[in-house]
Backbone as CSV, one residue per row, in Angstrom:
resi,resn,N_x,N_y,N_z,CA_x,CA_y,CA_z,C_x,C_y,C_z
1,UNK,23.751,12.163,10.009,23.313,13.519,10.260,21.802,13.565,10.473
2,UNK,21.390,12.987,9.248,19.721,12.332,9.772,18.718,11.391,10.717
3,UNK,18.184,11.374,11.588,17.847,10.693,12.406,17.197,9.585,11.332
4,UNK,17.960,8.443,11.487,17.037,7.412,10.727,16.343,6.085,11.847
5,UNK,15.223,5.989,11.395,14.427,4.786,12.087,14.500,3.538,11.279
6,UNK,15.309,2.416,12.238,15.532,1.221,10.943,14.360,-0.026,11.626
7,UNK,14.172,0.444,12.200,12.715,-0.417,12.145,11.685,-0.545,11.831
8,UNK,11.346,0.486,10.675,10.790,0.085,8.992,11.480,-0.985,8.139
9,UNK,10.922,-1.785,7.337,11.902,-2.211,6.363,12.309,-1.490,5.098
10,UNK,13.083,-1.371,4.512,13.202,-0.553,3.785,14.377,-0.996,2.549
11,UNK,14.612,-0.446,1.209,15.577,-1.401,0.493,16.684,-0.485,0.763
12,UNK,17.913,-0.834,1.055,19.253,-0.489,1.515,19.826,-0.666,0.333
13,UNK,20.720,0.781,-0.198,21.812,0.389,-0.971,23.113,1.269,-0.909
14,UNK,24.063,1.130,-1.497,25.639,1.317,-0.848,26.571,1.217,-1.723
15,UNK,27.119,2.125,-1.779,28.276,2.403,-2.837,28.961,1.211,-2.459
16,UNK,29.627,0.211,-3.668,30.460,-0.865,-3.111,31.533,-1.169,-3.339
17,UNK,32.778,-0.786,-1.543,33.607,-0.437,-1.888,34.732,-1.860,-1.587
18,UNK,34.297,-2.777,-0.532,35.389,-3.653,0.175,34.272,-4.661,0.618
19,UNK,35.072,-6.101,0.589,34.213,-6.952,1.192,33.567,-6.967,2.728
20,UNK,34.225,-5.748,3.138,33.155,-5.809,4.499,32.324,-5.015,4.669
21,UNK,32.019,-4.103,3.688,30.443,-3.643,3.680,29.609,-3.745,4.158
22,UNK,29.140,-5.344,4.206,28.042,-5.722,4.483,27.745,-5.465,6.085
23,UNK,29.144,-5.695,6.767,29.738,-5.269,8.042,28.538,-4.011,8.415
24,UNK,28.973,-3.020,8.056,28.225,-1.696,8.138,27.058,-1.675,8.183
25,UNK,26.111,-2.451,7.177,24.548,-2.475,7.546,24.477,-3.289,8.592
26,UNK,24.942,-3.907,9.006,24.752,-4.917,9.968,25.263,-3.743,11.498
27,UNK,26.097,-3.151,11.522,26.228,-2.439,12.446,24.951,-1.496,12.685
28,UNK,24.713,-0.277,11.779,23.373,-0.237,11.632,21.547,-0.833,12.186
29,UNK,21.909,-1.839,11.808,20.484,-2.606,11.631,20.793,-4.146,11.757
30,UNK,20.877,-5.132,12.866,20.667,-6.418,12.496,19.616,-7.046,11.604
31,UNK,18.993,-6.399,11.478,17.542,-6.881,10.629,17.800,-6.522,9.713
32,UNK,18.765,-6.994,8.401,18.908,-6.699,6.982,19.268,-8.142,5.905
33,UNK,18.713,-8.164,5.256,19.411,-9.377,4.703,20.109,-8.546,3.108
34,UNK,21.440,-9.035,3.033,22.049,-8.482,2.314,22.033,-9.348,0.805
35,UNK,21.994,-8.572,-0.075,22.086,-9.649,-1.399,23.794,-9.675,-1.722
36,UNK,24.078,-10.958,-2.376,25.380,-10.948,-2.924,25.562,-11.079,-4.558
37,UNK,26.303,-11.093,-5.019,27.025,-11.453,-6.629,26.971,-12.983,-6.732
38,UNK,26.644,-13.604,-7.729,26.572,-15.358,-7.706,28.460,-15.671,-7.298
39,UNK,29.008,-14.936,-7.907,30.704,-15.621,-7.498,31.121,-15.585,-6.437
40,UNK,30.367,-14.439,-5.523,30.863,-14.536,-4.310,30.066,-15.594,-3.421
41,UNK,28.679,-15.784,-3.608,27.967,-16.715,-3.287,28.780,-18.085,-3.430
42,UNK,29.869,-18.441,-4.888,29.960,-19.570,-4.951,31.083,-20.122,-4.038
43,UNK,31.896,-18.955,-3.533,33.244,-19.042,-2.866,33.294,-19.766,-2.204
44,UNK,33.493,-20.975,-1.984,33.467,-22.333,-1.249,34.081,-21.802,0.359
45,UNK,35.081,-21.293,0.422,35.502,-20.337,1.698,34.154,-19.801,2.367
46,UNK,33.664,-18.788,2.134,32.661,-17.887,2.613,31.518,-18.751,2.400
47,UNK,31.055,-19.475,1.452,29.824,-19.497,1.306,29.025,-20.310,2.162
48,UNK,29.327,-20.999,3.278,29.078,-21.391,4.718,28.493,-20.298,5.379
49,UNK,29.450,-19.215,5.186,29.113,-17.926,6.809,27.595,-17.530,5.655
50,UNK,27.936,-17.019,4.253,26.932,-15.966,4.495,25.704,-16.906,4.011
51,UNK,25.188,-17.995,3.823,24.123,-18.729,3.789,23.780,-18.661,5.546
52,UNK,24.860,-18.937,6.188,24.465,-19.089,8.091,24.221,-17.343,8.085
53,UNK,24.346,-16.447,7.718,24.011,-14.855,7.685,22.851,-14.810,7.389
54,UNK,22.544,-15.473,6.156,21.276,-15.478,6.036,21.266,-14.205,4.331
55,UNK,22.342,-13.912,3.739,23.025,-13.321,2.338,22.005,-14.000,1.643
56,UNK,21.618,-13.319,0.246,20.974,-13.660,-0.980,21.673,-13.618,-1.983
57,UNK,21.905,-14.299,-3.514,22.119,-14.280,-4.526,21.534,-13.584,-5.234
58,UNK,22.094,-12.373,-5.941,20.807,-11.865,-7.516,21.255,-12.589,-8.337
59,UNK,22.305,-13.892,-8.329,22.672,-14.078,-9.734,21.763,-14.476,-10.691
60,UNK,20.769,-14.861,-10.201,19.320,-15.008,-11.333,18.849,-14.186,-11.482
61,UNK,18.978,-12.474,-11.057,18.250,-11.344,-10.699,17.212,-11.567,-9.651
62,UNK,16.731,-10.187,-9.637,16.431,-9.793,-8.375,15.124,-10.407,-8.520
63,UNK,14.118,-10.713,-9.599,12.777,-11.241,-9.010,12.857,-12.557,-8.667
64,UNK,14.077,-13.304,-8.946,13.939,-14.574,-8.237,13.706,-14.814,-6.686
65,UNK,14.447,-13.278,-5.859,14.393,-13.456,-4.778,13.439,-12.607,-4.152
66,UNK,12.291,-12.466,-5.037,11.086,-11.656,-4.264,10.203,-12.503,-3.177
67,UNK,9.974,-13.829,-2.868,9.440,-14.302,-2.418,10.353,-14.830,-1.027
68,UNK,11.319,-15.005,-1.113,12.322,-14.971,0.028,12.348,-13.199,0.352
69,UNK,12.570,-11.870,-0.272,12.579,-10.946,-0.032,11.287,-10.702,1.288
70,UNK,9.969,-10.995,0.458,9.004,-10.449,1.237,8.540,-11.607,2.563
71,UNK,9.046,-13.024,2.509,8.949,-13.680,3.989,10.232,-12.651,4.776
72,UNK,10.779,-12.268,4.573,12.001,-11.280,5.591,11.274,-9.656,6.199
73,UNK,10.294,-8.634,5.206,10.163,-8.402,5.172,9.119,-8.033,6.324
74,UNK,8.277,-8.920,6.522,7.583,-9.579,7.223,7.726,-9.292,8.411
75,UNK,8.958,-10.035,8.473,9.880,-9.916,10.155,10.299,-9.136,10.394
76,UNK,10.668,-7.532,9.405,10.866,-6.733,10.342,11.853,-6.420,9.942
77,UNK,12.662,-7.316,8.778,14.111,-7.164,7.782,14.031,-6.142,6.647
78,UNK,15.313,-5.442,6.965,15.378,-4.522,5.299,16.221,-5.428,4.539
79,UNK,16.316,-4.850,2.933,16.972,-5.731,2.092,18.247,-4.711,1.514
80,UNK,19.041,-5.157,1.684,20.598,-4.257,1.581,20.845,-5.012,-0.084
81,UNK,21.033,-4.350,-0.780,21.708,-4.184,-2.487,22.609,-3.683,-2.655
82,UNK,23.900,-4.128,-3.417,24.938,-2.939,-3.767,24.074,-2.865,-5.741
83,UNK,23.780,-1.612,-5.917,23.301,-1.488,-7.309,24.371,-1.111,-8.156
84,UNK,25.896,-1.616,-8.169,27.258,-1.530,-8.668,27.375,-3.002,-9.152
85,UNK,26.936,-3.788,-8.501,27.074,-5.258,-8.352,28.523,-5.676,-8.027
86,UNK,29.473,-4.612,-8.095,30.488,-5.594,-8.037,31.918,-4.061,-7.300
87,UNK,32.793,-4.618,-7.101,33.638,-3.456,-5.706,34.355,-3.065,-6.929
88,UNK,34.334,-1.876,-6.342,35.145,-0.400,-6.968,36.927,-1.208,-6.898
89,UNK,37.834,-1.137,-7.740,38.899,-0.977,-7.536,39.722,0.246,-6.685
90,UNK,38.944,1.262,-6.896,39.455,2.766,-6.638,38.772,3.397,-5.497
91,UNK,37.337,3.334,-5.524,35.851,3.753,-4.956,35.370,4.481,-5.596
92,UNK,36.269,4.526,-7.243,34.891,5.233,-7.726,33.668,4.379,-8.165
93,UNK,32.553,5.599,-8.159,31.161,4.450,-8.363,31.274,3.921,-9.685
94,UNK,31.118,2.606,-9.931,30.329,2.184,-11.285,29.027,1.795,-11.642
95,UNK,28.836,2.107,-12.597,27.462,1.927,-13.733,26.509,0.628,-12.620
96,UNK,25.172,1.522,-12.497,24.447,1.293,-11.449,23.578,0.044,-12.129
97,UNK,22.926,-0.768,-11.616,21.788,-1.460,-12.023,20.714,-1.183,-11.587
98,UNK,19.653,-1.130,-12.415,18.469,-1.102,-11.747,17.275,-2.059,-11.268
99,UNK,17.868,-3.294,-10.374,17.397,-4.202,-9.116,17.215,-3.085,-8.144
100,UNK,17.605,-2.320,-7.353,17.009,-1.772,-6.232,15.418,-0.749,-6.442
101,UNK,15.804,-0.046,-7.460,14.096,0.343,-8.013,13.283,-0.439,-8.227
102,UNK,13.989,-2.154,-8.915,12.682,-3.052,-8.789,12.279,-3.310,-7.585
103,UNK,13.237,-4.025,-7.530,12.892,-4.263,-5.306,11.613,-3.412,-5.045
104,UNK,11.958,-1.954,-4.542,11.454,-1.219,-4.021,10.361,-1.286,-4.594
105,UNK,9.538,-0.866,-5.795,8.538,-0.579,-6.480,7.949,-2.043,-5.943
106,UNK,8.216,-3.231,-6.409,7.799,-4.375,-6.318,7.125,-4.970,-4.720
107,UNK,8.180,-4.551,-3.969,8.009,-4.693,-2.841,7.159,-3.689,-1.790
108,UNK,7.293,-2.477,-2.410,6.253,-1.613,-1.746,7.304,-0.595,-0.847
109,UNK,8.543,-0.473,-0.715,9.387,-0.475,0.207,9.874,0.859,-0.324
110,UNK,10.662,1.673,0.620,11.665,3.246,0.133,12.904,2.645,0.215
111,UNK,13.927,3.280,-0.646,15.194,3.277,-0.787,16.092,4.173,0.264
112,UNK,16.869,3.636,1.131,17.522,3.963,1.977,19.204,4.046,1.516
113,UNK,19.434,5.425,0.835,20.916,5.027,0.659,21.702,5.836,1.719
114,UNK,22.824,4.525,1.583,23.527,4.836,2.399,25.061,5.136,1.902
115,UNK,25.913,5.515,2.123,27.265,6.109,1.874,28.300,5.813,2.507
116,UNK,29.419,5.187,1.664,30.976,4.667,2.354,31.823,5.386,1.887
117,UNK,32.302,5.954,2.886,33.726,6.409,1.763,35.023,5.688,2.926
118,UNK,36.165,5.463,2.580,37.613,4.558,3.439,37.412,3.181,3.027
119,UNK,36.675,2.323,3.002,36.903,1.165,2.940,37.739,0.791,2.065
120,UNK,37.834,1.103,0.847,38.777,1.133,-0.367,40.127,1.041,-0.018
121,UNK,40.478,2.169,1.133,41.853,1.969,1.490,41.803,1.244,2.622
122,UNK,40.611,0.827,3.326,41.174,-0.122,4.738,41.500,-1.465,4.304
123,UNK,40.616,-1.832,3.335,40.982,-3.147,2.587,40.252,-3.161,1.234
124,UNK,41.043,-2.862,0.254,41.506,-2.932,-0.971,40.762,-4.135,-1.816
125,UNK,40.235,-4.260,-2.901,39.602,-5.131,-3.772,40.622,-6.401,-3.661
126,UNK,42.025,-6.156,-4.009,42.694,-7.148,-4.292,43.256,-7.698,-3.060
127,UNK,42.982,-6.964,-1.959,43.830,-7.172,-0.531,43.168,-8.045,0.605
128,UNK,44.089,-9.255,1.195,43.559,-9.806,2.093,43.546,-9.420,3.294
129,UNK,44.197,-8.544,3.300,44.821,-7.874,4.659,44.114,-6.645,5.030
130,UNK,43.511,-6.059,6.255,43.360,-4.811,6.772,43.899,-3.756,7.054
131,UNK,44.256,-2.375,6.377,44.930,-1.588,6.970,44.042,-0.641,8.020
132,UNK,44.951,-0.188,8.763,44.066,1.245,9.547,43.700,2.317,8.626
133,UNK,42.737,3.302,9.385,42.316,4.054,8.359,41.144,4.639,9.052
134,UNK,40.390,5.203,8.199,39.223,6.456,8.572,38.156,5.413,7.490
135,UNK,37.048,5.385,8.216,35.345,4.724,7.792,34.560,6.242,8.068
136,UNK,33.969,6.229,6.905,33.285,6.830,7.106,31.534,6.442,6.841
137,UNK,30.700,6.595,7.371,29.353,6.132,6.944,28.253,7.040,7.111
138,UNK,27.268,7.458,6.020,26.577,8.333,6.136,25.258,7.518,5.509
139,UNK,24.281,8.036,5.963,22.651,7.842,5.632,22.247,8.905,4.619
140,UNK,21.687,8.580,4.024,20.695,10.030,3.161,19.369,9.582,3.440
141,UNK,19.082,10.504,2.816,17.103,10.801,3.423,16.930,9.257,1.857
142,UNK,15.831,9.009,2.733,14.679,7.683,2.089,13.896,8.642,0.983
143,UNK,14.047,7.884,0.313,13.441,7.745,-1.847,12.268,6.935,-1.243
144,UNK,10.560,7.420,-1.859,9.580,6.637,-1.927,9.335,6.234,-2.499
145,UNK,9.051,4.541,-3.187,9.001,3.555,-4.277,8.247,4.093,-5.358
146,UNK,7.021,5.354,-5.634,6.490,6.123,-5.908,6.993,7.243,-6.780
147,UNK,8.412,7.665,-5.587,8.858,8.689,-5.707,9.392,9.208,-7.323
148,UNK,8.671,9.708,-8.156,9.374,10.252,-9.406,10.509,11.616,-10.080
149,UNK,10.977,11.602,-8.529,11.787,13.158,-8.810,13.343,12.535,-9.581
150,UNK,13.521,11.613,-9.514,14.603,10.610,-10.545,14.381,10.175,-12.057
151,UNK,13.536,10.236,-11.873,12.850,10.119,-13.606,11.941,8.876,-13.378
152,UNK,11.170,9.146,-14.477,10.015,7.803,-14.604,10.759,6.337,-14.909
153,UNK,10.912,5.945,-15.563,12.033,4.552,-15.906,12.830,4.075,-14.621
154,UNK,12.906,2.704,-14.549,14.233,2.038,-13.958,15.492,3.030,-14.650
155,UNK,15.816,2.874,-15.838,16.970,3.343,-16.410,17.063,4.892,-16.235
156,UNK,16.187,5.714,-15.864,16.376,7.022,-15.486,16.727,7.376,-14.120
157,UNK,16.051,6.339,-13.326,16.153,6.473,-11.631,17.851,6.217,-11.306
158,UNK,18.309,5.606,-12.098,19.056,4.015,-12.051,20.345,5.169,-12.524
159,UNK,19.901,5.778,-13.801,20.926,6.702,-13.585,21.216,8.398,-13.034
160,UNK,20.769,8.454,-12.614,19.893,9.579,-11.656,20.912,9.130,-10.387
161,UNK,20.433,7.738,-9.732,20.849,7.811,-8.392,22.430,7.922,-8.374
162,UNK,22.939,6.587,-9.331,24.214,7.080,-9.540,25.322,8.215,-9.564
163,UNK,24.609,9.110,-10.449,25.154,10.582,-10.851,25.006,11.387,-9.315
164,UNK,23.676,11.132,-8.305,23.664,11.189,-7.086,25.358,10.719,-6.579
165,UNK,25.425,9.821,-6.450,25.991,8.966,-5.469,27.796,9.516,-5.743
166,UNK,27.805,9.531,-7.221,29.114,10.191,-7.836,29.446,11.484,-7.108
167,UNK,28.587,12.299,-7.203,28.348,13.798,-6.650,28.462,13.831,-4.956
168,UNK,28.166,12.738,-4.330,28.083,12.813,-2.586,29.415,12.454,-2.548
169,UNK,29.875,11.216,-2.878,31.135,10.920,-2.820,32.020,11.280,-2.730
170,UNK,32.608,12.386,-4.138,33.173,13.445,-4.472,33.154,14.382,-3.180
171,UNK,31.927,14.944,-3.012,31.995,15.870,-1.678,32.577,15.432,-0.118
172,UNK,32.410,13.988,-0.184,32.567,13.284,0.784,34.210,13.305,1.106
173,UNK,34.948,12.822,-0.427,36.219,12.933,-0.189,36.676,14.201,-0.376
174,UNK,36.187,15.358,-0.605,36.863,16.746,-0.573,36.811,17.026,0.753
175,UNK,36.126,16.269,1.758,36.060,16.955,3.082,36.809,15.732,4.058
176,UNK,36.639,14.803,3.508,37.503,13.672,4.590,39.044,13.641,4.452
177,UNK,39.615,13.760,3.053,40.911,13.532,2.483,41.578,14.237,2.289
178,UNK,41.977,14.713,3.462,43.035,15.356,4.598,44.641,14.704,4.044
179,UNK,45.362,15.720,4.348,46.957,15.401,4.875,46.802,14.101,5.426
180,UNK,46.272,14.301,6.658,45.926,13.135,8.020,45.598,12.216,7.600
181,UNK,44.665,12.134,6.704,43.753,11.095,5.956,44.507,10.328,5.221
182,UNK,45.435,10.933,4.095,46.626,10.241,3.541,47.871,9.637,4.446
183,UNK,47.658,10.374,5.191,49.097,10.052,6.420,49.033,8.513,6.743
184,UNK,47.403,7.921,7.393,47.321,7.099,7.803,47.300,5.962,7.046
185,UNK,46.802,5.973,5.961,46.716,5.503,4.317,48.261,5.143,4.457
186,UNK,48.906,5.471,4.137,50.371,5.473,3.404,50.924,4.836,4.694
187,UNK,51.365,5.325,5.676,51.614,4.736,7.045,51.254,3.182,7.049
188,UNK,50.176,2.827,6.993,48.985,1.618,7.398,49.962,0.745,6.067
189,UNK,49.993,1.113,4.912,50.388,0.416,4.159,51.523,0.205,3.721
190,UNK,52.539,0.826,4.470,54.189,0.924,4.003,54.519,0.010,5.527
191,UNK,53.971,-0.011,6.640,53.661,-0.632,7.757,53.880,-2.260,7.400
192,UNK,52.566,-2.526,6.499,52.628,-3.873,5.831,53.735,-4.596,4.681
């Protein structure tokens, strides 16, 4: 709805709902380097593509990767975070971390969140398979690393944005999750 310019860098973060997420910033913005979870990092399967992607680990946390953060930065790359660390079973949000306020503060950078709602049902935490379905993706206005209208603390921002993100969501699915919306849901998956 907002005109966003992604050729700032900026720290990216995202309700996290399905392993192709990352998909989405990348549609967005080629210039993002996305952080991952150490287990998914270790996945002997994947962990070829997203090292060749060019994916980060927080599993040491996030200041390990400040110095790889800011050579990217450099170039012109934003840094994509899920501050959930880990995928919704359902899509509802869980208990946020606060790595993306460090990032940001640390790095000098605004918080760019961004918003998923469908992925949950296109492909499922436990599911290898894709169903059809409705994506939805929305931008919100950029947080300045500065910015104190979240509270002073990591742990205030941290839960601040969350209670945010709970609240968009919610609105998100009162307006997407339709008859239609279920139709295709249920269809897509009785299909399989």
């Amino acid at each position: 709805k907002e005109k966003t310019d992604f050729d700032k860098p900026r720290i990216i973060i995202c309700n996290h709902q399905s392993i192709l997420d990352p998909m989405y910033f990348m549609m967005l913005t080629p210039k993002v380097l996305v952080g991952t979870g150490e287990h998914v990092w270790k996945n002997r399967v994947i962990h070829r593509v997203l090292r060749f992607s060019d994916f980060f680990t927080v599993g040491d946390g996030v200041g390990s990767v400040l110095d790889q953060c800011r050579d990217r930065i450099r170039e012109g790359y934003s840094i994509a975070v899920y501050p959930e660390g880990a995928r919704s079973h359902d899509g509802r949000i869980l208990r946020f971390h606060n790595g993306s306020f460090y990032l940001a503060e640390q790095l000098g950078l605004d918080i760019l969140p961004i918003f998923i709602h469908g992925l949950t049902d296109v492909m499922p935490k436990s599911s290898g398979v894709c169903f059809r379905g409705k994506i939805t993706v929305e931008v919100g206005k950029r947080l300045a690393p500065n910015d104190i209208s979240m509270g002073d603390t990591y742990q205030q921002r941290t839960k601040a944005m969350r209670h945010f993100y709970e609240q968009k969501i919610a609105q998100m699915s009162r307006e997407i999750e339709t008859a239609r919306y279920f139709h295709t849901v249920v269809a897509a998956s009785c299909a399989y």
